[in-house]
N, C-alpha and C positions, 0 to 999 in steps of 0.2 A: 693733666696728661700732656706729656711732651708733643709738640708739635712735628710733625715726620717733614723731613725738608723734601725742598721739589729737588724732581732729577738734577743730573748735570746737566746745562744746556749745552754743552761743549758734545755731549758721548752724540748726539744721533739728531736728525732733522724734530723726529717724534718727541724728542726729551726736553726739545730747545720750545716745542709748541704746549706741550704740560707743564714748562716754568714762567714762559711768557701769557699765557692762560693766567695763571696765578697773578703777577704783576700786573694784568689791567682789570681784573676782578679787584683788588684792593685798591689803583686808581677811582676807578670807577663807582664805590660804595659811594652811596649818597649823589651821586651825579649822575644815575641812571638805573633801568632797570635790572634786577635779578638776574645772573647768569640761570638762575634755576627755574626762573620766572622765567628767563628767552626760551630755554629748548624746554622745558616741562621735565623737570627730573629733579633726583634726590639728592640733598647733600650730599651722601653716603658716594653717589653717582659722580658727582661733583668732587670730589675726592679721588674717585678713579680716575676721573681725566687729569687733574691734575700731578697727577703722578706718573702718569704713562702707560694704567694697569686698564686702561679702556681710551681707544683714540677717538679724537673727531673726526665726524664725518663730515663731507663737504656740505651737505646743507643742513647741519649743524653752524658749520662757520660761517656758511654766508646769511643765517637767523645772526649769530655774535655782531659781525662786519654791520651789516641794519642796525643793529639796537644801540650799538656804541658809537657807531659812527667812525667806524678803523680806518675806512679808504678800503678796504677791502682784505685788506692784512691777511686776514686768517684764514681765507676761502684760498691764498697765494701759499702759504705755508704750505696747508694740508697737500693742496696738487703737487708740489714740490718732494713733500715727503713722500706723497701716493705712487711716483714715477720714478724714484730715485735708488738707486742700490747704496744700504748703510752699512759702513765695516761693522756694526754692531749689533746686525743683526743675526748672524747665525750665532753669535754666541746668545742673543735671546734666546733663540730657536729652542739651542741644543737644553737652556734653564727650562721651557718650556713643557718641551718633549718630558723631561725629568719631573715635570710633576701633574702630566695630565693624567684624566680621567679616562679619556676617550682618544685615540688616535685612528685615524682617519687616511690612508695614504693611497696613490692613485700613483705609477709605476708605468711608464710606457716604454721604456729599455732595457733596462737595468732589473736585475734583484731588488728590493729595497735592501736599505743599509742597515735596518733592524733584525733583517734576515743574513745577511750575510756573512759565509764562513771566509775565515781569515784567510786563506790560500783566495778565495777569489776575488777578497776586498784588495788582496794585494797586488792582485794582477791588473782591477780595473787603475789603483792609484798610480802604479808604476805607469801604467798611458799617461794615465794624466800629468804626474808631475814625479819624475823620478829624484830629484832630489830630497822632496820632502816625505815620501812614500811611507817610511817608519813612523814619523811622529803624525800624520794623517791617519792609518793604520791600526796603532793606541787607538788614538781619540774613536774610533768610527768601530772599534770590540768595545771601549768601555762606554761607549751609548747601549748596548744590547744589555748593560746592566738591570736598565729601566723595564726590561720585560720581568724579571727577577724578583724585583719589588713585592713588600704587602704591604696594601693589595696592588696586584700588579693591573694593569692598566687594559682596559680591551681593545683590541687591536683588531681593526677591519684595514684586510690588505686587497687591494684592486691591483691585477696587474696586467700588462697583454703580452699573450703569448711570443710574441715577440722578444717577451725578457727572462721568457723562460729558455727560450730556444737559442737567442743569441750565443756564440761560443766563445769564450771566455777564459783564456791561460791554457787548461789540455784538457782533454776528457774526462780526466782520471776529478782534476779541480771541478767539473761540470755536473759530474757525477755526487759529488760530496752536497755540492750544493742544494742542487734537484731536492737531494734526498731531504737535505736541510727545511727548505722548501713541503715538502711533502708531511716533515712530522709536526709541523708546525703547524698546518691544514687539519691536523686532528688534536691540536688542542680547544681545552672549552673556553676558554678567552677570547681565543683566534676565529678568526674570518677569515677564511681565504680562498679569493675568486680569478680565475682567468677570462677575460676578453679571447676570445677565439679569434685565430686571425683567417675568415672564410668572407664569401662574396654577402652573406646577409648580414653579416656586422657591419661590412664597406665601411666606408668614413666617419669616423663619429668623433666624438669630443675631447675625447683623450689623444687623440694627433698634435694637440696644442701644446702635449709637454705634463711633465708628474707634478704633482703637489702635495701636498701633507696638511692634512685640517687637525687642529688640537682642540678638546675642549676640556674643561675645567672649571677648577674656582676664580681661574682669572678670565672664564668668558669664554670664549669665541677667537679664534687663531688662525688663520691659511699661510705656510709657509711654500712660496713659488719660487723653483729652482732655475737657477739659468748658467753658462757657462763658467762667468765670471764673480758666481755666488749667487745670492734669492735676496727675496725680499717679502717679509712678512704683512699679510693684509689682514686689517680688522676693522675697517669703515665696514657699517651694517650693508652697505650698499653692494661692496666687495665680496663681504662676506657669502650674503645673499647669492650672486653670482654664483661661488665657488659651489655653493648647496646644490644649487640645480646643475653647475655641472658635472659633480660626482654622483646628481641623483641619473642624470644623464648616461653616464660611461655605468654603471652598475648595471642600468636595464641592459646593457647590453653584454653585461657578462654572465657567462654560466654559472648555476645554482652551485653551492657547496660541493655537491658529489660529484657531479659531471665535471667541474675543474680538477679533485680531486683525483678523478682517472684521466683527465689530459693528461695531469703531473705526471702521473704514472707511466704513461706512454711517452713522455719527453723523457722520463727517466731509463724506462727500456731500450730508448737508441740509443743513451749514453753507455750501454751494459752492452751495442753491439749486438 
């Protein structure tokens, strides 16, 4: 069986630490212990890190950095990667998105972008960047492909009423949307929750910004959005994190039906 080559080390901080992984695992044979010996895992496991389909986590690295004796190399990587915005990571992302099981998204302004009818994706792009508005546009209707799929993917959407209410290009685009919003809340795949924005919600966890958790055959995913693009986390550590705080921002949104008639009433003031 052919040998699957390691990433490019060039594409991403994450690619350059699953090829450099490899290079001191075959150093290292016979002049020390097991990588599978150091953190207790599988070839099979051993193979996903080496390829980038499962990252280290930082005390992963600093068990490697101990056992071989690096100076501390790898514990410096991961931090690096863990902090850093990669131009190659939303195009992971969007691979990601496209072949999960489970998506997971958490929305504190905005529609999500899975949801979103084209008159309003184009009105949020044009803010953002009116030069590239059309080929942004494409790319951001042919992601809604992926709800289309079979089998298509189950989509739990959190969001705060904040982004349902925000206003957005005119009425008439608000109204399309809403509605958008609304039939999608009664599909059987679909989840769809509002955060109420009232004094017994007050301050909760989702003020810190949306994210998107994937899961699948390639594991465990958080992609976190921020002005000048995201950045994908899959340290168990990170991970973990992100678990309690979508399980966090959830308690505090309304059941299926009680969001389902917010909708309703955010969509009746757009009707005037």
């Amino acid at each position: 069986m052919a040998i699957k080559p390691s990433p490019d080390p060039r594409n991403s901080m994450w690619d350059f630490i699953a090829y450099y992984l490899r290079v001191w695992r075959r150093m290292m044979q016979g002049h020390g212990p097991r990588i599978t010996e150091i953190l207790k895992i599988s070839e099979a496991t051993l193979s996903r890190l080496e390829h980038n389909q499962r990252r280290l986590s930082g005390d992963e690295a600093t068990k490697i950095d101990k056992a071989w004796g690096t100076g501390g190399v790898f514990g410096l990587l991961v931090w690096y990667a863990s902090i850093g915005h990669d131009p190659q990571w939303f195009a992971q992302y969007l691979h990601l998105e496209r072949v999960a099981e489970i998506i997971s998204t958490f929305e504190a302004q905005v529609i999500p972008g899975l949801l979103q009818t084209e008159e309003y994706a184009r009105s949020l792009l044009i803010a953002g960047d009116a030069t590239r508005a059309d080929a942004l546009l494409r790319a951001r209707i042919e992601r809604q492909m992926v709800l289309t799929r079979d089998p298509a993917p189950h989509l739990s959407i959190v969001m705060s009423q904040n982004a349902l209410e925000w206003p957005v290009g005119s009425p008439a685009i608000m109204r399309e949307q809403i509605e958008r919003v609304l039939e999608a809340s009664t599909q059987p795949n679909f989840v769809v929750r509002v955060v109420p924005r009232t004094w017994a919600t007050g301050a909760y966890p989702g003020l810190d910004g949306s994210f998107t958790r994937m899961t699948g055959e390639f594991g465990d995913v958080v992609y976190t959005e921020s002005p000048e693009g995201g950045r994908l986390v899959s340290t168990p550590a990170e991970l973990r994190a992100f678990a309690v705080r979508y399980d966090r921002i959830s308690a505090k949104a309304l059941p299926e039906e009680p969001s389902r008639e917010l909708i309703k009433h955010v969509l009746e003031e757009y009707h005037g």
